[in-house]
C-alpha positions in Angstrom: 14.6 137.8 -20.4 11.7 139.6 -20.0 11.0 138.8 -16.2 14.2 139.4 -15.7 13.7 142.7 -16.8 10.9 143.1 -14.3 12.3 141.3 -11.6 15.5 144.1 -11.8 12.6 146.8 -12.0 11.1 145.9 -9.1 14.4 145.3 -7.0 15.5 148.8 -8.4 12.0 150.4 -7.0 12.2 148.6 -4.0 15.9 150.0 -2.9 14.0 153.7 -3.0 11.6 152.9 0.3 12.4 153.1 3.5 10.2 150.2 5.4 9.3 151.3 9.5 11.3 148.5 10.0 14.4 150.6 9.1 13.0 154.1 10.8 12.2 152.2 13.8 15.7 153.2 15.7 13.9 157.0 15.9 11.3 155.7 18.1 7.5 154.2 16.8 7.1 155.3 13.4 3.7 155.8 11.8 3.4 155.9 7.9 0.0 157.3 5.9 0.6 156.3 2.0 4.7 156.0 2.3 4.5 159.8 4.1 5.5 160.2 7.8 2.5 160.2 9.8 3.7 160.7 13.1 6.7 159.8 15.7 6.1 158.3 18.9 9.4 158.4 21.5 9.3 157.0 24.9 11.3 158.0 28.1 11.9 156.8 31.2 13.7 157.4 34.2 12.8 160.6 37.0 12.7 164.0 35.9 12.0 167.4 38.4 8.4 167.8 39.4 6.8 170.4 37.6 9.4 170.8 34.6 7.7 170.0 31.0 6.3 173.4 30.8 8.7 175.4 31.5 11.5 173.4 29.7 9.1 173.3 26.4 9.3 176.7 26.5 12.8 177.3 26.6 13.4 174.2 24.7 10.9 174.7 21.2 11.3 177.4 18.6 8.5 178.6 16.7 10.5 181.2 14.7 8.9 182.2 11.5 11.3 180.8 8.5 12.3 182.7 5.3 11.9 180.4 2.3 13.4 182.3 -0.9 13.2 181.4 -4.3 16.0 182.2 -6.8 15.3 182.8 -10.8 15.6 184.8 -13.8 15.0 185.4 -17.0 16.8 186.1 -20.3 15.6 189.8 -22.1 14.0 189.2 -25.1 16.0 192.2 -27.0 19.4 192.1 -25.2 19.6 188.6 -24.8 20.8 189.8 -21.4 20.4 187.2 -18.1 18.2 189.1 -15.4 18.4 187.5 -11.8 15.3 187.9 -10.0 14.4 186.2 -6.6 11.5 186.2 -4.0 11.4 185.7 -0.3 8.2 185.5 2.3 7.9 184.9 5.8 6.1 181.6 6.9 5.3 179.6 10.0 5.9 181.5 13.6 3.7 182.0 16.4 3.1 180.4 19.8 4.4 177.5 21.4 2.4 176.2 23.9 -1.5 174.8 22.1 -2.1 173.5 25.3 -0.8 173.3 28.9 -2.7 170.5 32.2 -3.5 172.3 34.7 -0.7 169.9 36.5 1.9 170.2 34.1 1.7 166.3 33.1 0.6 167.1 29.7 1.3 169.6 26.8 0.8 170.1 23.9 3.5 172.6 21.5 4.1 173.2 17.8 7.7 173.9 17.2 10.1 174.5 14.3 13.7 173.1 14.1 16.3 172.7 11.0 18.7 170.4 9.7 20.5 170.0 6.5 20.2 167.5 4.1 22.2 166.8 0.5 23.7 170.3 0.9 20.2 171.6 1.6 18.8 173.3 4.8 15.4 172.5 5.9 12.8 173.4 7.9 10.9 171.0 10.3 7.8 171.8 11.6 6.1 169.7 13.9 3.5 169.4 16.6 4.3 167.3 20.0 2.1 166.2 22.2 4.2 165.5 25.7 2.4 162.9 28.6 4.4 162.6 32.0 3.6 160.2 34.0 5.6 159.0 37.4 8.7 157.7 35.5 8.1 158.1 31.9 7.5 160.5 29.0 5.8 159.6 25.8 6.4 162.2 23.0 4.2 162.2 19.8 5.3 164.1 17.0 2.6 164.9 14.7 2.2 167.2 11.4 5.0 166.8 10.5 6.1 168.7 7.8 9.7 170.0 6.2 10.5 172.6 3.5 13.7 173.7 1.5 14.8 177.5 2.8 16.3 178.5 -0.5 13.8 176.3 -2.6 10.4 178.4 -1.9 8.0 175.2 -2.8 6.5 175.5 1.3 6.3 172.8 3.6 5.3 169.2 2.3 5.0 165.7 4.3 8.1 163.6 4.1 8.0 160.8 2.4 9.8 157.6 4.0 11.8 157.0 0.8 16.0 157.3 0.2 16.9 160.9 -0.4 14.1 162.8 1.0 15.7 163.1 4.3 13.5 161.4 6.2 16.3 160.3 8.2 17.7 163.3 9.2 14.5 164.8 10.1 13.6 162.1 12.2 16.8 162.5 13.9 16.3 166.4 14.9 13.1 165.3 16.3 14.8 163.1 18.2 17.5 166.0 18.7 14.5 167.8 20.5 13.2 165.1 22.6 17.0 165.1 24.3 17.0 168.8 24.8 14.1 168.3 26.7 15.3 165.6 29.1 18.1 167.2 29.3 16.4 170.1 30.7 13.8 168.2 32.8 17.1 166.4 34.4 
């Protein structure tokens, strides 16, 4: 009975992670202690000569994101309910970190969102683009998401059910399309 007890435990647990085996369809997925280390996404076919730059900067956001907390308290006398939220600006800035001097390689932090379990989220990322004759290699790094409407700030994501890990790979593979798309 009681290794049965275990043996369900550990099934239970087990259900929770995600393996790379399953993230694998997003591209070459690295994992650091269950947390998404970094994406990896590889290309091919021709693209215009001289395109990555300027497609990364029409195709990457940067925007600085409100994250806003919600709260309240109850008066001590009245007994009354008092709502009181908070809101600060985060993130922003410049794209391009780095740009070759040929255009073959560049580096770019970016911010995109998607919602998960009713929740919209912030991605932020870094990508480090390599063009070569007739491929692309992308390599998403630092990558970090946050709830808008949750104010915790940005955390890793952790390759587990429910932490939209999923989805997030998915918009970075959203922005890897866009780019193509562009470079096409």
């Amino acid at each position: 009975m009681r290794s049965a007890a275990v043996t369900l435990l550990a099934i239970m647990i087990s259900g929770c992670a995600t393996s790379p085996s399953d993230l694998a369809r997003y591209g070459d997925v690295e994992l650091e202690s269950q947390n998404v280390k970094s994406l990896t996404v590889n290309r091919d076919g021709p693209v215009k000569s001289g395109s990555l730059p300027k497609c990364v900067a029409i195709t990457i956001r940067n925007d600085s994101v409100t994250m806003t907390q919600s709260g309240g308290y109850a008066g001590s006398y009245t007994g009354n309910y008092y709502q009181a939220s908070s809101s600060r600006e985060v993130g922003g800035g410049s794209v391009a970190q780095y740009v070759a001097a040929d255009g073959s390689e560049i580096v770019a932090r970016g911010e995109t969102r998607f919602t998960t379990s009713l929740v919209e989220r912030s991605l932020r990322y870094t990508v480090n683009v390599n063009q070569t004759a007739g491929s692309r290699i992308y390599k998403f790094t630092g990558i970090e998401q946050a709830g808008t409407t949750n104010g915790y700030g940005y955390h890793k994501i952790a390759a587990m059910t429910g932490t939209g890990v999923e989805t997030a790979l998915a918009s970075l593979g959203g922005v890897v399309d866009e780019l193509e798309s562009c470079m096409k």
